[in-house]
Short mmCIF file of the C-alpha atoms (twelve columns), coordinates in Angstrom:
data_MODEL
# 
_entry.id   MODEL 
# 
loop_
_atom_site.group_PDB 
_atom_site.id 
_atom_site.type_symbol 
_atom_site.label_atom_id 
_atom_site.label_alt_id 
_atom_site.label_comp_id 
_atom_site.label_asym_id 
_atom_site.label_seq_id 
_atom_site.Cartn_x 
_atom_site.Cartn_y 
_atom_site.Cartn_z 
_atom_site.pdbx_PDB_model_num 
ATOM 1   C CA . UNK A 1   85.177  -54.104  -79.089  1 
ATOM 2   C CA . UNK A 2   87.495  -51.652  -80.952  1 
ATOM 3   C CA . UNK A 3   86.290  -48.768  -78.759  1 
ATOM 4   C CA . UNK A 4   87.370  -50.273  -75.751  1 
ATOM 5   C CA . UNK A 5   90.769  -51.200  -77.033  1 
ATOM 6   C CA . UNK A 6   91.226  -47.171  -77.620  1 
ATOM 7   C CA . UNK A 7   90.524  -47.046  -81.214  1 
ATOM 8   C CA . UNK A 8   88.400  -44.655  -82.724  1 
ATOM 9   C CA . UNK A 9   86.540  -45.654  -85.890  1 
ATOM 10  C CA . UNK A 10  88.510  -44.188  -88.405  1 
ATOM 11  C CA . UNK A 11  91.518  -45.773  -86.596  1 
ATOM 12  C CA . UNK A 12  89.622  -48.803  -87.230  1 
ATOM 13  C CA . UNK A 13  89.050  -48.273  -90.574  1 
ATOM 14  C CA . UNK A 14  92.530  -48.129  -91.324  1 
ATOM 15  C CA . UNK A 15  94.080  -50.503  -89.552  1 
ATOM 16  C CA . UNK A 16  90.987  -52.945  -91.022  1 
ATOM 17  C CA . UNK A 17  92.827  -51.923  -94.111  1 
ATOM 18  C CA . UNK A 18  96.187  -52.272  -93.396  1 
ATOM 19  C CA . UNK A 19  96.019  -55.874  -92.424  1 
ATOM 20  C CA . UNK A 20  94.065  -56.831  -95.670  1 
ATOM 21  C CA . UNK A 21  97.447  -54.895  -97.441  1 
ATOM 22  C CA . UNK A 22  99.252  -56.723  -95.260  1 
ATOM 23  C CA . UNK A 23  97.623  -60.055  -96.166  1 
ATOM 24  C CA . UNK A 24  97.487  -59.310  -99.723  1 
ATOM 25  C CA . UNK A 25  101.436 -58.612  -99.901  1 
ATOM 26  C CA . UNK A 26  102.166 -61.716  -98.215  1 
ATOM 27  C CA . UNK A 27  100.295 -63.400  -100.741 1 
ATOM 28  C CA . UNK A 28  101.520 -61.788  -103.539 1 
ATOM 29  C CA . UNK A 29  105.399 -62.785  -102.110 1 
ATOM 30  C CA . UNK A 30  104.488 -66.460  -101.835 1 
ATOM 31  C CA . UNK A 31  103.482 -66.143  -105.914 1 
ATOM 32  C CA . UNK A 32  107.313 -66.984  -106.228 1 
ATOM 33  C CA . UNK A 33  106.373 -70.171  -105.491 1 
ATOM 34  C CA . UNK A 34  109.071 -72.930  -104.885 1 
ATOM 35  C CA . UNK A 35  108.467 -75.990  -107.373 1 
ATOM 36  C CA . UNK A 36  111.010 -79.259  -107.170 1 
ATOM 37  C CA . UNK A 37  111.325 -81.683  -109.817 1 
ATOM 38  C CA . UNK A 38  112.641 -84.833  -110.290 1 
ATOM 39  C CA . UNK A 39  113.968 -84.677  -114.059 1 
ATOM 40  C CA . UNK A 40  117.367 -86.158  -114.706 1 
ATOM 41  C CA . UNK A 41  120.256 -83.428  -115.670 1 
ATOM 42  C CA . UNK A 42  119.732 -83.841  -119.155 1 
ATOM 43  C CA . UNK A 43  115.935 -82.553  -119.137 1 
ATOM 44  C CA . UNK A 44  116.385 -80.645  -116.461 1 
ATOM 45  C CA . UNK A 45  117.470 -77.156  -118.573 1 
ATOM 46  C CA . UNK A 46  113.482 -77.812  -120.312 1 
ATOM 47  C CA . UNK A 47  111.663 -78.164  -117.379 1 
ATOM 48  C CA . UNK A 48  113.288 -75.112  -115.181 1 
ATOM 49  C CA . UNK A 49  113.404 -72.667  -118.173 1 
ATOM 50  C CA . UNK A 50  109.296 -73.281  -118.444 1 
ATOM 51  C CA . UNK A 51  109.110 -72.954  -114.632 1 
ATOM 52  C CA . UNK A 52  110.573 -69.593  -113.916 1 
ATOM 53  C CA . UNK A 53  108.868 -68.154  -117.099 1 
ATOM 54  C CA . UNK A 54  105.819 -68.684  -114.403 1 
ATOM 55  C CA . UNK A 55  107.788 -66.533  -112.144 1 
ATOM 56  C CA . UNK A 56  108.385 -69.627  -109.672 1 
ATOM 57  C CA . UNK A 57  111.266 -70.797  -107.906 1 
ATOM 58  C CA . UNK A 58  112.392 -74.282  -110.004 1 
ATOM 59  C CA . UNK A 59  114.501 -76.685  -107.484 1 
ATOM 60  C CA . UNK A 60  116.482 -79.232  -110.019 1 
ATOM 61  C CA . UNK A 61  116.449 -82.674  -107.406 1 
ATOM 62  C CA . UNK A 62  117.506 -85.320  -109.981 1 
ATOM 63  C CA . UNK A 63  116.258 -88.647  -109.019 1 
ATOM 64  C CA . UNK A 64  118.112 -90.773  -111.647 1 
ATOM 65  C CA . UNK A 65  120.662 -90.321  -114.430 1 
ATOM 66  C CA . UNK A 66  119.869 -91.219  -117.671 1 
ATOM 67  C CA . UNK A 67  122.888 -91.212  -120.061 1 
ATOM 68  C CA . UNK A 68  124.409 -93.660  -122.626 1 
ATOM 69  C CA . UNK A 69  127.254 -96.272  -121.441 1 
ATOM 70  C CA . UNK A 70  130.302 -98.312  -123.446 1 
ATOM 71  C CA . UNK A 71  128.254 -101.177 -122.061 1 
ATOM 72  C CA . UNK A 72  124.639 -99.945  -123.689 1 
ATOM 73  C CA . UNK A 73  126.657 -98.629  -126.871 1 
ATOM 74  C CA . UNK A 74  127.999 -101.774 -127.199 1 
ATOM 75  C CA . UNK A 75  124.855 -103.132 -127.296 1 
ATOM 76  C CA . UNK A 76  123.553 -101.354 -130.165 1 
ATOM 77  C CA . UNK A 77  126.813 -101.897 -132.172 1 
ATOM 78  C CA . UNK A 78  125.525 -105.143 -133.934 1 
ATOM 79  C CA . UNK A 79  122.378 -103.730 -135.081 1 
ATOM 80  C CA . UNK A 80  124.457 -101.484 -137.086 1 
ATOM 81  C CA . UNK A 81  127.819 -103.096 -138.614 1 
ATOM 82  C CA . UNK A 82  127.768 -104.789 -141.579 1 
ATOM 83  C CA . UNK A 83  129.772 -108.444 -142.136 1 
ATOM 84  C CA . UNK A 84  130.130 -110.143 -144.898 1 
ATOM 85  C CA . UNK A 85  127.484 -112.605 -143.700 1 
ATOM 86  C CA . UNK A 86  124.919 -110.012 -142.812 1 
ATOM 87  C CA . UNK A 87  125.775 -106.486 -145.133 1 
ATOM 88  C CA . UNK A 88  122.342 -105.347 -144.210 1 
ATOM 89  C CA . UNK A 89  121.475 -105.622 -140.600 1 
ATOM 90  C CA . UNK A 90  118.333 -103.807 -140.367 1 
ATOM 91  C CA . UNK A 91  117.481 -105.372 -143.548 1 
ATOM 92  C CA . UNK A 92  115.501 -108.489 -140.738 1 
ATOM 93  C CA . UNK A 93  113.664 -105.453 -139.291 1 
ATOM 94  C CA . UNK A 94  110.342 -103.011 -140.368 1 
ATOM 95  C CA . UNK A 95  110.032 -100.496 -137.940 1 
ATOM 96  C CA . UNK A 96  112.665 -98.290  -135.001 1 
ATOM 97  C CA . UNK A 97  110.216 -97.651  -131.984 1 
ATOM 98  C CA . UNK A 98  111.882 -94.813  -129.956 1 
ATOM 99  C CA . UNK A 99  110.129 -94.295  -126.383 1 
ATOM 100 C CA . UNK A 100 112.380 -91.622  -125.630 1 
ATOM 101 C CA . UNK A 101 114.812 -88.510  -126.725 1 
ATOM 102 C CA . UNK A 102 118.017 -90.300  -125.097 1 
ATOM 103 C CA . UNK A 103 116.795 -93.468  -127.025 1 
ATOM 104 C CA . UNK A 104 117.235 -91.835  -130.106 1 
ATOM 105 C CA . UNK A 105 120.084 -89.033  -129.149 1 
ATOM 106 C CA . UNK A 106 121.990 -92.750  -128.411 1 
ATOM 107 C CA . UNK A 107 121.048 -94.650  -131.778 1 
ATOM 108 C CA . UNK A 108 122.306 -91.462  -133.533 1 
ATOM 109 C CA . UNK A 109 125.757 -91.563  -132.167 1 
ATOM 110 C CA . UNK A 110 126.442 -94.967  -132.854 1 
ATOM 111 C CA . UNK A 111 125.335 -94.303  -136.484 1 
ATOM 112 C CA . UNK A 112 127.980 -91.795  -136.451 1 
ATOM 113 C CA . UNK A 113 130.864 -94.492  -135.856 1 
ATOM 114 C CA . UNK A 114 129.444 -96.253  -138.831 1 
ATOM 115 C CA . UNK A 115 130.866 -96.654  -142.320 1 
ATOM 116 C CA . UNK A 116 128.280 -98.239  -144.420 1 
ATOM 117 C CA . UNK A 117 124.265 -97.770  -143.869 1 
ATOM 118 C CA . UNK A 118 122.516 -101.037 -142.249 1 
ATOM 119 C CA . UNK A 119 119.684 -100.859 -143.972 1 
ATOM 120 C CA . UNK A 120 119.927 -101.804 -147.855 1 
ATOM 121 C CA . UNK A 121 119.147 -99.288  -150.224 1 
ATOM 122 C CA . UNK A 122 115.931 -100.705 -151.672 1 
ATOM 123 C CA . UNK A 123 113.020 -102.756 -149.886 1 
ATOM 124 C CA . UNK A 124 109.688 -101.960 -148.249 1 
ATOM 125 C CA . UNK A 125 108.939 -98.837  -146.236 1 
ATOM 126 C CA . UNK A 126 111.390 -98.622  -143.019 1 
ATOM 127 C CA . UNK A 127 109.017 -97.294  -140.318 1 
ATOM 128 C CA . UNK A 128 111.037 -95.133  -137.390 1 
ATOM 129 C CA . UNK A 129 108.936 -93.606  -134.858 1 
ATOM 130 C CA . UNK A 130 108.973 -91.662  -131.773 1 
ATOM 131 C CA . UNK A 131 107.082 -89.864  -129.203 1 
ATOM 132 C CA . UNK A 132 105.959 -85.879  -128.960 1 
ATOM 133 C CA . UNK A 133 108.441 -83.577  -129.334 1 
ATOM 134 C CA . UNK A 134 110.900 -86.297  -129.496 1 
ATOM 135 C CA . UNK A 135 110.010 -86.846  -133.096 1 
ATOM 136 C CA . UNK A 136 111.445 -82.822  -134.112 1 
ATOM 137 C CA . UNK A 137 114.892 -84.852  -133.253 1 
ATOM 138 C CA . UNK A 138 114.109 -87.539  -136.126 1 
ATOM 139 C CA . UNK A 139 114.359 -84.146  -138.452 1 
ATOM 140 C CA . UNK A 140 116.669 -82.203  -136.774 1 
ATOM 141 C CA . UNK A 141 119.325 -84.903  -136.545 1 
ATOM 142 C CA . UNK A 142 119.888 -85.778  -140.016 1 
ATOM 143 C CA . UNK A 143 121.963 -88.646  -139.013 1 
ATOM 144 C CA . UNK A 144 119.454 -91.086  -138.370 1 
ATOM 145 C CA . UNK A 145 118.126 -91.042  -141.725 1 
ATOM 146 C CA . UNK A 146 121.304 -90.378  -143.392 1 
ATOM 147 C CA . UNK A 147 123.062 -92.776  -142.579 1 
ATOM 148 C CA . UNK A 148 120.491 -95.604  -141.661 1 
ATOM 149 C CA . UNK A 149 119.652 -96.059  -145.377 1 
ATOM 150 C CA . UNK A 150 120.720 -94.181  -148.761 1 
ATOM 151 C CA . UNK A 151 117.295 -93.921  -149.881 1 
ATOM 152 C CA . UNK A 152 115.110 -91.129  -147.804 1 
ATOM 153 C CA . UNK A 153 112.401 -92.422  -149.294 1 
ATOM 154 C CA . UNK A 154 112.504 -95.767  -147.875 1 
ATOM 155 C CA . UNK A 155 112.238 -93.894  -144.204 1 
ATOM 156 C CA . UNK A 156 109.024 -92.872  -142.809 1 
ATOM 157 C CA . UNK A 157 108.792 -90.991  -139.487 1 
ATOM 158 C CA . UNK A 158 105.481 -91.417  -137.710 1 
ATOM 159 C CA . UNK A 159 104.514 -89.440  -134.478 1 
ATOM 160 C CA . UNK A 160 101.637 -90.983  -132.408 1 
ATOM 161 C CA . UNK A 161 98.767  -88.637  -131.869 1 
ATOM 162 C CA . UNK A 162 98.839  -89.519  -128.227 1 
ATOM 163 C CA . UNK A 163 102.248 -89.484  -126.577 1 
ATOM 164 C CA . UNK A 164 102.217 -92.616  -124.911 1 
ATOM 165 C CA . UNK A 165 103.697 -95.935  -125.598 1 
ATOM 166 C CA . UNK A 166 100.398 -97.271  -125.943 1 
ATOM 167 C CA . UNK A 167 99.693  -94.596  -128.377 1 
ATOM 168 C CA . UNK A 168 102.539 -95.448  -130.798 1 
ATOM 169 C CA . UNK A 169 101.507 -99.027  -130.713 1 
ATOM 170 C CA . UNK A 170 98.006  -98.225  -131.608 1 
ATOM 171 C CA . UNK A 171 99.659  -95.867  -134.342 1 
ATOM 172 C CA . UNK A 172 102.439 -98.555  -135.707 1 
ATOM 173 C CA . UNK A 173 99.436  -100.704 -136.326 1 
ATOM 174 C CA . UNK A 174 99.404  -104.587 -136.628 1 
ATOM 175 C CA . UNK A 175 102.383 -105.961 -137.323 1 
ATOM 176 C CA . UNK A 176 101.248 -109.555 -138.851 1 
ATOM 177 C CA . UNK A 177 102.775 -110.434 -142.002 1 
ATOM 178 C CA . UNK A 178 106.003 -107.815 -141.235 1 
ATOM 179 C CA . UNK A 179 109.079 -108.375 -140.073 1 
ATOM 180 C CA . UNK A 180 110.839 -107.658 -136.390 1 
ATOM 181 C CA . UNK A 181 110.517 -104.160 -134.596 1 
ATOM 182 C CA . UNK A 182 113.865 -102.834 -132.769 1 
ATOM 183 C CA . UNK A 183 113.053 -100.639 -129.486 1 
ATOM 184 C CA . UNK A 184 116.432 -99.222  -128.178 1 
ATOM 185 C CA . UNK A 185 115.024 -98.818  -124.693 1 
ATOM 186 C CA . UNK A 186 117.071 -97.907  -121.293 1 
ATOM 187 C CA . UNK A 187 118.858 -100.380 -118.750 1 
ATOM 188 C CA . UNK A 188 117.553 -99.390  -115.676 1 
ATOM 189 C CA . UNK A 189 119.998 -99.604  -112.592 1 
ATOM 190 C CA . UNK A 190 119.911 -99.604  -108.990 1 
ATOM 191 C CA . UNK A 191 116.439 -99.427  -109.070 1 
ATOM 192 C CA . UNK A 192 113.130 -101.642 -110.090 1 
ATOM 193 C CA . UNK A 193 112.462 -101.339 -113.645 1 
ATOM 194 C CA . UNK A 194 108.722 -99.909  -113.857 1 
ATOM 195 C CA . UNK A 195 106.497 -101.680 -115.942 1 
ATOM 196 C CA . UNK A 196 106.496 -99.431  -118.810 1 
ATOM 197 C CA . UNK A 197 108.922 -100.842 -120.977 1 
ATOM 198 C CA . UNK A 198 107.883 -104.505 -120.323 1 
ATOM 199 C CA . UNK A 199 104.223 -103.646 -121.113 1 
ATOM 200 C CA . UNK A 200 104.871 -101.648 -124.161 1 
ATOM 201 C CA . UNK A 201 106.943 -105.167 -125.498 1 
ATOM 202 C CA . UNK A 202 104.226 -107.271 -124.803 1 
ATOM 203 C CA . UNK A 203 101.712 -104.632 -126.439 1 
ATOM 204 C CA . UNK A 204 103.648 -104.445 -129.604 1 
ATOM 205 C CA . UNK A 205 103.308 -108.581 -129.116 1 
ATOM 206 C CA . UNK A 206 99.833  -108.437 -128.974 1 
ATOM 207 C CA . UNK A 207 100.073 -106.857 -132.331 1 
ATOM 208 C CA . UNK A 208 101.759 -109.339 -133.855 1 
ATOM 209 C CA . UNK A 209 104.535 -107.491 -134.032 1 
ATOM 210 C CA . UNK A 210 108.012 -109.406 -133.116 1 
ATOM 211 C CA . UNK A 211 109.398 -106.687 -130.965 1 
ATOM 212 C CA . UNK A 212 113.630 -106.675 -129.832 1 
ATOM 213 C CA . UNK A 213 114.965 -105.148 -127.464 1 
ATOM 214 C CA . UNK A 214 118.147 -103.478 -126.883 1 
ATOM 215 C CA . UNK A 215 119.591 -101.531 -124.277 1 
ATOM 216 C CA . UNK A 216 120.494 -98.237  -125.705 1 
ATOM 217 C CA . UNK A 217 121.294 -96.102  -122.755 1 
ATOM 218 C CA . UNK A 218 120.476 -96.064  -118.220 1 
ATOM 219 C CA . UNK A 219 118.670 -95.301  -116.123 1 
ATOM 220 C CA . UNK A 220 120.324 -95.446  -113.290 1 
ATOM 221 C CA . UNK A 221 119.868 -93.959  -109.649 1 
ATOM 222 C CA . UNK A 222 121.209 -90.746  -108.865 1 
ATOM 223 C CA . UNK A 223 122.165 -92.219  -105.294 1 
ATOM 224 C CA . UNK A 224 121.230 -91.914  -101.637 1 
ATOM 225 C CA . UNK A 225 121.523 -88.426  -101.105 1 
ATOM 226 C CA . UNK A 226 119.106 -87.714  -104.251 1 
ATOM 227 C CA . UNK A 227 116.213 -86.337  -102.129 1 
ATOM 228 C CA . UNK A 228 118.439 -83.834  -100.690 1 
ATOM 229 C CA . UNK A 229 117.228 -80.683  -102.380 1 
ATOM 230 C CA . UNK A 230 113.727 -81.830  -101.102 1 
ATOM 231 C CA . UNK A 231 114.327 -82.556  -97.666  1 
ATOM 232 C CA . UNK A 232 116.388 -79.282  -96.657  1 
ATOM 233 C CA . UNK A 233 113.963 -76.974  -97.541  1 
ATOM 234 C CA . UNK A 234 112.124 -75.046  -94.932  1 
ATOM 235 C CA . UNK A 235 109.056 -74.615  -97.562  1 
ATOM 236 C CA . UNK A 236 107.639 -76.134  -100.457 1 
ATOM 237 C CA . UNK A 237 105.018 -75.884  -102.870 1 
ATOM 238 C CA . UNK A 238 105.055 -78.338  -105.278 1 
ATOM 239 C CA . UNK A 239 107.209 -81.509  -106.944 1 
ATOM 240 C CA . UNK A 240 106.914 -82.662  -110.537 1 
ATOM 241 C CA . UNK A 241 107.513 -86.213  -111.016 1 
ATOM 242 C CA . UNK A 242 108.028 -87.186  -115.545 1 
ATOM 243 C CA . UNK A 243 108.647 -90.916  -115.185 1 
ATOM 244 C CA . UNK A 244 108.205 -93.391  -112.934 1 
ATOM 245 C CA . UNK A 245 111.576 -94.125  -111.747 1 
ATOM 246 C CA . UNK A 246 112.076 -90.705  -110.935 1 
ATOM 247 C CA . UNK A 247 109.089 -91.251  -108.166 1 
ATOM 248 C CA . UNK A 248 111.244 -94.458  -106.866 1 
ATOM 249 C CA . UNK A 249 114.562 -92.859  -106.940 1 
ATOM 250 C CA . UNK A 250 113.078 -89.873  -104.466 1 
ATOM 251 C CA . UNK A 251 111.347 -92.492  -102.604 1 
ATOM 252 C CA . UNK A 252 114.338 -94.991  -102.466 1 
ATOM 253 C CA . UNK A 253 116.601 -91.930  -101.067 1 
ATOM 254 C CA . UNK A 254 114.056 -90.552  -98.944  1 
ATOM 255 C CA . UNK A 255 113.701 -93.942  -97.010  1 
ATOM 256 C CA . UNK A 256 117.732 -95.344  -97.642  1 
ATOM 257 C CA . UNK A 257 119.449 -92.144  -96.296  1 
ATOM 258 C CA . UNK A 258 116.736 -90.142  -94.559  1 
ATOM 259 C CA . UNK A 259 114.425 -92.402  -92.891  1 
ATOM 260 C CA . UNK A 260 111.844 -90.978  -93.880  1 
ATOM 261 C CA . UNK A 261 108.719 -92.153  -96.515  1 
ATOM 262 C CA . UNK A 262 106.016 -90.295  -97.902  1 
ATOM 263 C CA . UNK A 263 103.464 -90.256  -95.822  1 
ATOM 264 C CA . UNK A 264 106.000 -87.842  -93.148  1 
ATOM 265 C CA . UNK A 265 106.793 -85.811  -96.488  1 
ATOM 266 C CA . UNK A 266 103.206 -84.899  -96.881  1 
ATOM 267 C CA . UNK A 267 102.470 -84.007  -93.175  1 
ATOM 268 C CA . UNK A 268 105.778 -81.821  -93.403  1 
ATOM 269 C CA . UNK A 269 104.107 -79.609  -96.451  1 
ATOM 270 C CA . UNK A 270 100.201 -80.241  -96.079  1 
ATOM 271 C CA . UNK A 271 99.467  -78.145  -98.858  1 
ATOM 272 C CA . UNK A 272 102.202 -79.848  -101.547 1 
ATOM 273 C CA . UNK A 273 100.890 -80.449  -104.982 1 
ATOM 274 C CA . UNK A 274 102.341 -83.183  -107.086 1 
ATOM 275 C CA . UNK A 275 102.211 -83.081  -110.428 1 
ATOM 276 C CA . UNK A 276 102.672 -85.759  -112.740 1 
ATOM 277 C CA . UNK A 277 103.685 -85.344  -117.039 1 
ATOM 278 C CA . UNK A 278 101.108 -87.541  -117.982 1 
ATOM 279 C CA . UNK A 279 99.000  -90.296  -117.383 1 
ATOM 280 C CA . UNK A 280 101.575 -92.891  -117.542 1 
ATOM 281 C CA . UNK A 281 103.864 -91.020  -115.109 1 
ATOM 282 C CA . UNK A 282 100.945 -90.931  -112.453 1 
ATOM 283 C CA . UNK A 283 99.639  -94.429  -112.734 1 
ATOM 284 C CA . UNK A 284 103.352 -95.497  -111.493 1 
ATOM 285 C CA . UNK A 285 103.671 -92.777  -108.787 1 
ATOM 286 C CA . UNK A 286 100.380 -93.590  -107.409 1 
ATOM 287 C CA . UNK A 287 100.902 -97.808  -107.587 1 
ATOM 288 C CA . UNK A 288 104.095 -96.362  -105.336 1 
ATOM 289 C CA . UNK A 289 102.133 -94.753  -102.809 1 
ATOM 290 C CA . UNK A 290 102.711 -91.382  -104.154 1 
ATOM 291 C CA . UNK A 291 99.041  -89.466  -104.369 1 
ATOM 292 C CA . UNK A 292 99.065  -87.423  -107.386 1 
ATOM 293 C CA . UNK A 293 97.203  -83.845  -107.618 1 
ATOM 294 C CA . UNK A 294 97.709  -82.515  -110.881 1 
ATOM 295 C CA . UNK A 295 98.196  -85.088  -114.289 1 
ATOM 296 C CA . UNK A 296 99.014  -83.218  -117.472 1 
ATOM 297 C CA . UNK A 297 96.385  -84.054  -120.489 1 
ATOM 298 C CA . UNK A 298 98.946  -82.334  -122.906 1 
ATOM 299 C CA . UNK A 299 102.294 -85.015  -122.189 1 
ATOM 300 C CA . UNK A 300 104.170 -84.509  -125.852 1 
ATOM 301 C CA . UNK A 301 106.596 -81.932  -124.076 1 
ATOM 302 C CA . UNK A 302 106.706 -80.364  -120.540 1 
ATOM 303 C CA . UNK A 303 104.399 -77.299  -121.468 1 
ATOM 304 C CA . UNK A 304 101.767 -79.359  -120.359 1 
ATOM 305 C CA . UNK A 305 102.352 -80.647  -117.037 1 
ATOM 306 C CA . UNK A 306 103.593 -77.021  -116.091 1 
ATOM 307 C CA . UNK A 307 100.739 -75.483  -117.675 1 
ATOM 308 C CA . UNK A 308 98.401  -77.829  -115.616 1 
ATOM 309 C CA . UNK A 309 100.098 -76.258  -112.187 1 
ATOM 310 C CA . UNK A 310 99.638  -73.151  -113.348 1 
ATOM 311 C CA . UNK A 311 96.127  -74.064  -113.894 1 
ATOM 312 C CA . UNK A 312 95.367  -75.441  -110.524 1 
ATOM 313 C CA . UNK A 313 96.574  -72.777  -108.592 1 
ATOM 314 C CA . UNK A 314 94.571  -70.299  -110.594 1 
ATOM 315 C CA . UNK A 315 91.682  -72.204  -109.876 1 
ATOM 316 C CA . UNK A 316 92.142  -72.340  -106.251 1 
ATOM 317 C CA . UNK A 317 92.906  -68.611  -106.077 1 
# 
């Protein structure tokens, strides 16, 4: 065939290896790979730095805000002032279950605004607890246990070997026989709240533990036009989803603004990979219709879902 088209066989030869060059340079270009994620503004800084240390292309699309309000600082307030009828306020409580860093980055600045600690000086062990990395906060921010109680030594942190709510319930333990657990958790708005924070209640219930909540921050919508970023781009590789309402924000501005759902999104990019941080995470995409490729078995920070991209492609060359 190649001697009829003129070419001798060392012509051949070399243009046989000119096109695998060829090949293999376009292949090594689309190594800059273009990865989209979901993670409000206030991640966002954690999840792109770890990104382009892969040497990919990281796409900030924010699907909801999460920030404290007057209205959700407010509602921490009287967990925190002391009256003459109630000096102590924590005093009625054993434990502080944090779910997340903007939990805790919230109950710290109302403690700032605070002139006497709400939790008496002497008493039983004061359990505070948090998830992953967001326990390094508990230490770095000495305000929590500062100004919560006088005593350090009536504060213990604990840090759930498995970063999940259900992990720090198994880890807090039964809570028969103790008093009430506070759980600054978010408000979501403008969206459905996913059943994350419902279940983990009702699983710190189940433990006999008498579990209040209070809104310490939102999680609100970042608005129809949220999906933006994902739906202008010509090419794209993959999307990483770290909570559920992220995956309902996309998919709420997606259909809302763009007409569009996610079955369209996946014929658009056949060979999109979505990752999920963590089990949790992926459970809620997929119960939205979202098909999930790559779950992260290391969730305690976003090393692992990244890592776990990095891993797939690797394995499929």
């Amino acid at each position: 065939m190649v001697a009829t088209l003129g070419f001798s066989s060392c012509t051949s030869t070399n243009y046989i290896t000119n096109t695998i060059q060829i090949l293999r340079s376009a292949s090594k270009k689309k190594e800059k790979r273009d990865v989209a994620f979901t993670t409000p503004p206030n991640y966002a800084p954690r999840i792109s730095k770890l990104i382009h240390l892969k040497g990919w292309n990281p796409l900030s699309t924010p699907a909801v805000i999460v920030e404290p309000t007057s209205h959700t600082h407010a509602s921490i307030q009287p967990y925190l002032l002391s009256t003459s009828q109630n000096p102590s306020p924590l005093d009625d409580f054993s434990a502080l279950a944090f779910t997340s860093r903007t939990g805790i980055s919230a109950f710290s600045k109302a403690l700032t605004e605070i002139d006497e600690p709400p939790l008496s000086t002497f008493g039983e062990t004061f359990t505070i607890s948090a998830l992953g990395r967001d326990s390094d906060l508990l230490v770095e921010d000495e305000t929590i246990t500062s100004k919560l109680c006088k005593n350090p030594n009536r504060i213990k942190i604990l840090t759930p070997p498995i970063a999940t709510p259900a992990g720090l319930i198994e880890s807090l333990g039964s809570g028969r026989g103790r008093k009430k657990i506070l759980c600054p958790v978010p408000l979501v708005v403008g969206l459905k709240e996913p059943p994350v924070v419902p279940d983990f209640l009702r699983g710190l219930e189940m433990k006999g533990w008498i579990p209040v909540r209070v809104d310490a921050y939102e999680t609100r919508w970042a608005g129809e036009r949220c999906a933006e970023g994902v739906v202008e781009r010509d090419d794209l590789d993959a999307i990483v989803f770290t909570s559920t309402a992220e995956v309902e924000g996309l998919l709420k501005s997606l259909s809302e603004f763009y007409g569009l759902d996610w079955a369209m999104v996946r014929r658009r990019w056949p060979e999109l990979v979505v990752a999920a941080h963590g089990p949790v995470t992926a459970a809620g995409a997929e119960r939205l219709g979202v098909s999930v490729d790559v779950v992260s078995s290391r969730f305690d920070s976003f090393d692992g879902v990244v890592d776990a991209l990095d891993f797939r492609w690797s394995m499929s060359g």
